[in-house]
C-alpha positions as CSV (number, residue, x, y, z in Angstrom):
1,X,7.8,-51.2,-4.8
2,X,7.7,-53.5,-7.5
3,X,9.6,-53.6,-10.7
4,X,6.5,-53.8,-12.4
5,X,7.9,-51.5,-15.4
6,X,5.3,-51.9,-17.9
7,X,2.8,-49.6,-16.2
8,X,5.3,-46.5,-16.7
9,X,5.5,-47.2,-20.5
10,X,4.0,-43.9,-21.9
11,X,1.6,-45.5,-24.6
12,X,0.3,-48.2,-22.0
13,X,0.0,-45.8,-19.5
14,X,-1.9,-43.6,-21.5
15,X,-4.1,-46.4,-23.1
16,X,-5.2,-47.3,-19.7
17,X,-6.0,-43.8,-18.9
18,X,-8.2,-43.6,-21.8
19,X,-10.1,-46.8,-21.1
20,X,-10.6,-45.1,-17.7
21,X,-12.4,-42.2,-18.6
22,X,-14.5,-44.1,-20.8
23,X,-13.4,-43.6,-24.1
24,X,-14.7,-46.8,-25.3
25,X,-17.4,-47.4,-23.2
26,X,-17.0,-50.2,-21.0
27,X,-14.0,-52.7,-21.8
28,X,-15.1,-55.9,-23.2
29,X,-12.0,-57.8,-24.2
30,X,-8.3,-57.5,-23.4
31,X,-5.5,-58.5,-25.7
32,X,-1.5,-59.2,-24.8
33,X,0.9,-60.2,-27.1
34,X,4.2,-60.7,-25.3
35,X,6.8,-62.7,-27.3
36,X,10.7,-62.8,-26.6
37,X,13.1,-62.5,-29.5
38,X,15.1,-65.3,-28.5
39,X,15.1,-68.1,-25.8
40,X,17.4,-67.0,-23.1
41,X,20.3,-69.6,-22.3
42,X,19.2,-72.7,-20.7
43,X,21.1,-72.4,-17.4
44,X,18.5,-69.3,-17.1
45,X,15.4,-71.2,-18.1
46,X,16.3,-73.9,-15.6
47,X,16.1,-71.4,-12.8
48,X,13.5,-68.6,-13.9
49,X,10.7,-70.3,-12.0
50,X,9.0,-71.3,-14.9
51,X,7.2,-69.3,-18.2
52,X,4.2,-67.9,-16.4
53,X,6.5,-66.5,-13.2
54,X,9.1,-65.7,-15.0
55,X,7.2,-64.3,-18.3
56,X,3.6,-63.7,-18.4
57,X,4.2,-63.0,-14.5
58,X,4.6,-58.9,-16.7
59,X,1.5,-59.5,-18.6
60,X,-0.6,-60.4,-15.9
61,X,0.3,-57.3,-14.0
62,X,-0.7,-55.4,-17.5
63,X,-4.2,-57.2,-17.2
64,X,-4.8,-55.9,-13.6
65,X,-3.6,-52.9,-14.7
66,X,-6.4,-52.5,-17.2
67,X,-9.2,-55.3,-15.9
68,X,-8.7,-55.0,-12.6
69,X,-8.9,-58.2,-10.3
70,X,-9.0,-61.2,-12.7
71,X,-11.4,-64.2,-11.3
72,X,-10.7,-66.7,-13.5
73,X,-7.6,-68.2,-15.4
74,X,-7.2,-70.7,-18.3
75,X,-4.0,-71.8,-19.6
76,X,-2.6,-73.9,-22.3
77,X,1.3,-74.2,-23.3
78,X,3.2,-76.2,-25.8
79,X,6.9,-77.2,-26.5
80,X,7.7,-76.1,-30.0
81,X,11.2,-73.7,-29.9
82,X,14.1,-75.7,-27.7
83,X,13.8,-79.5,-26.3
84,X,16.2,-78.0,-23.8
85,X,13.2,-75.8,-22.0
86,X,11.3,-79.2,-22.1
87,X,13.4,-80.9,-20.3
88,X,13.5,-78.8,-17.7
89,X,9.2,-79.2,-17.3
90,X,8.5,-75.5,-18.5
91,X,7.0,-75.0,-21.5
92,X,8.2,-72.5,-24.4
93,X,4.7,-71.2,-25.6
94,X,1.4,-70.1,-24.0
95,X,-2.2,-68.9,-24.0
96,X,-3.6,-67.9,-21.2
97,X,-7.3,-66.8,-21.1
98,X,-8.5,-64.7,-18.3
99,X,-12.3,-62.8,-17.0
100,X,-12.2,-59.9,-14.6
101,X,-14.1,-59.4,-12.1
102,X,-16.9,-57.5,-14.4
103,X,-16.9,-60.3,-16.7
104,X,-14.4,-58.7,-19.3
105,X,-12.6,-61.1,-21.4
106,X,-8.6,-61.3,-21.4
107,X,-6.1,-62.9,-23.2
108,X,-1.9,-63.4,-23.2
109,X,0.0,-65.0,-25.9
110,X,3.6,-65.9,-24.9
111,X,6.4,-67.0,-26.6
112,X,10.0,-67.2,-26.1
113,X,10.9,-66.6,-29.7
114,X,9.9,-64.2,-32.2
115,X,11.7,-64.3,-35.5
116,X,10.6,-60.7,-36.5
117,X,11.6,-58.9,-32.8
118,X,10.5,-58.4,-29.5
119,X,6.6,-58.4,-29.8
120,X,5.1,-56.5,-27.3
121,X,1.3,-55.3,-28.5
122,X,-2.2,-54.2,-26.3
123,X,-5.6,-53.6,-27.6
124,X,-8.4,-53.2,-25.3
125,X,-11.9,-53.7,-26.9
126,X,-14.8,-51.6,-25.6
127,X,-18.1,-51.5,-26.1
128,X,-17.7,-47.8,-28.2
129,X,-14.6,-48.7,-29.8
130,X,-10.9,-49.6,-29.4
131,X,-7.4,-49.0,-28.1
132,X,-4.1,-50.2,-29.0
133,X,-0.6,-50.2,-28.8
134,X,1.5,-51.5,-31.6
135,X,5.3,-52.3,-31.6
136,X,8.1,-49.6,-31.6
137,X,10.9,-49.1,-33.8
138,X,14.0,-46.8,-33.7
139,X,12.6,-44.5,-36.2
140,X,8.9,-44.1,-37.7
141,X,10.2,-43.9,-41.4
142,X,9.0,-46.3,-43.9
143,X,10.5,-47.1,-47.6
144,X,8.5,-47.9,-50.7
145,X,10.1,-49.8,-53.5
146,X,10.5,-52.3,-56.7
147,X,11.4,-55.0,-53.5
148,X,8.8,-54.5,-50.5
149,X,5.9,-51.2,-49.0
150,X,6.0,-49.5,-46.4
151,X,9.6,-51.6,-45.3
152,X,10.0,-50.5,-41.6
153,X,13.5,-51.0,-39.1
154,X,13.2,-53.6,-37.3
155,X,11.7,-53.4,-33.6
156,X,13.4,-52.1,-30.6
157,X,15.7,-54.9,-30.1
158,X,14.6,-56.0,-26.0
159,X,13.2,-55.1,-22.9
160,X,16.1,-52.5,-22.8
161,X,15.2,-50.8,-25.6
162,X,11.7,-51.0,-25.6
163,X,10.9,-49.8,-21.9
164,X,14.2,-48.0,-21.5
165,X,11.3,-44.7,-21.3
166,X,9.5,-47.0,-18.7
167,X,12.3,-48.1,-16.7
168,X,13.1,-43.9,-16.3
169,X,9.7,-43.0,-15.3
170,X,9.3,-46.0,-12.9
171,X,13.1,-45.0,-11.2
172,X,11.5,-41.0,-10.8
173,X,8.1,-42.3,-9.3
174,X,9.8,-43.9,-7.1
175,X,12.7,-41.2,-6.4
176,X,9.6,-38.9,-5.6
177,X,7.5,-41.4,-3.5
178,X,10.7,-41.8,-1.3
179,X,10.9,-38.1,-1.1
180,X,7.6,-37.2,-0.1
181,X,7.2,-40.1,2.3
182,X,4.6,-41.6,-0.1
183,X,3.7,-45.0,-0.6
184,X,4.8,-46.6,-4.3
185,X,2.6,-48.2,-7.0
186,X,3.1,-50.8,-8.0
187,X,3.8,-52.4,-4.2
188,X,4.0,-56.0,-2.6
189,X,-0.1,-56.9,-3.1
190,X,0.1,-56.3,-6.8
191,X,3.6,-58.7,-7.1
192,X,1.7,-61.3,-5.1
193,X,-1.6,-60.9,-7.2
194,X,0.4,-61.9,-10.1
195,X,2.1,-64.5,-8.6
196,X,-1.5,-66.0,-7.9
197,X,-2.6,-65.8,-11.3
198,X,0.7,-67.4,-12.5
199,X,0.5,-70.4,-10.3
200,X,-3.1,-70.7,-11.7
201,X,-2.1,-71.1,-14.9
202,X,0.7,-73.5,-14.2
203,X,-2.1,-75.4,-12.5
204,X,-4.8,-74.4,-14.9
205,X,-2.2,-76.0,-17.9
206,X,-1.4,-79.1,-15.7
207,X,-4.8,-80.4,-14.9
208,X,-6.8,-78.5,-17.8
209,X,-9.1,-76.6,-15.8
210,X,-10.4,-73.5,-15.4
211,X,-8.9,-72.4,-12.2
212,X,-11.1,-69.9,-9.9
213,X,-9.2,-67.0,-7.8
214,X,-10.1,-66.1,-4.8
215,X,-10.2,-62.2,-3.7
């Protein structure tokens, strides 16, 4: 099994169930916003393998969760948080554009900083309406006064907060598939499909080319 966590997040999970049965018609567009709230430490950075393996390597797993095989990849990046993750050849900022298999439209926005929280958002755009998933916080109360609307707590701080639900339901899946001899989801193939599509981006951002994927 792979630690592929994000597919065991309730509102994900449920979102893609949706788009399954047709809610909104076939899917035309896919959107994921994935930003970090910091940089981690450079000594990480230097050996993560790079933003799209280390990263987006999460998000494209979410876009074969909900497109299915992806066919196509275009990526651009940019250096604009720490020189440090420069000088290491990775980049600190990304856009990848995808098309599944169908022809639907996806695409990842990365960052390793977000000065307002761990960003982690979905929509998928159909052709009879839309789904999304917003960003969480520790409580669902809002305040109204003479200084700022609707003020809301800040998002749940990081991954550990925000998929600590995931990270549960992923650990019982696979609890159960050991004890009834079945096979896990997600496994090796859908790790390695991800891999491919991050080293398409790395090339697709080195040579600036639309990079094809083979089946």
């Amino acid at each position: 099994m792979v630690g592929f966590n994000r597919r065991f997040d309730p509102t994900f999970a449920e979102m893609r169930e949706r788009v399954a049965g047709g809610e909104i018609g076939r899917m035309e567009q896919l959107l994921i916003t994935s930003r970090d709230p910091a940089p981690a430490p450079a000594a990480y950075i230097a050996s993560s393998g790079g933003l799209f393996r280390d990263m987006t390597i999460h998000d494209f797993d979410m876009a074969r969760f909900f497109l299915g095989e992806v066919v196509e990849v275009h990526a651009i990046g940019a250096n604009l948080i720490e020189p440090y993750i420069a000088q290491v050849g990775d980049v600190d900022s990304a856009v990848v554009s995808l098309r599944g298999a169908g022809g639907e439209l996806g695409q990842i926005t990365n960052s390793r900083r977000c000065a307002f929280g761990y960003d982690q958002r979905v929509e998928a755009f159909g052709a009879d309406g839309m789904l999304s998933a917003g960003n969480q916080t520790a409580t669902s109360v809002r305040r109204s006064g003479a200084s700022g609307t609707e003020t809301a707590a800040p998002y749940l701080n990081f991954f550990l907060d925000r998929y600590a639900t995931a990270y549960r339901a992923e650990l019982d899946h696979l609890v159960i598939c050991i004890e009834q001899g079945l096979t896990p989801s997600p496994g090796f193939a859908d790790g390695r499909a991800a891999l491919v599509l991050a080293d398409a981006a790395t090339e697709s951002m080195k040579t600036g080319h639309v990079v094809r994927v083979g089946s």
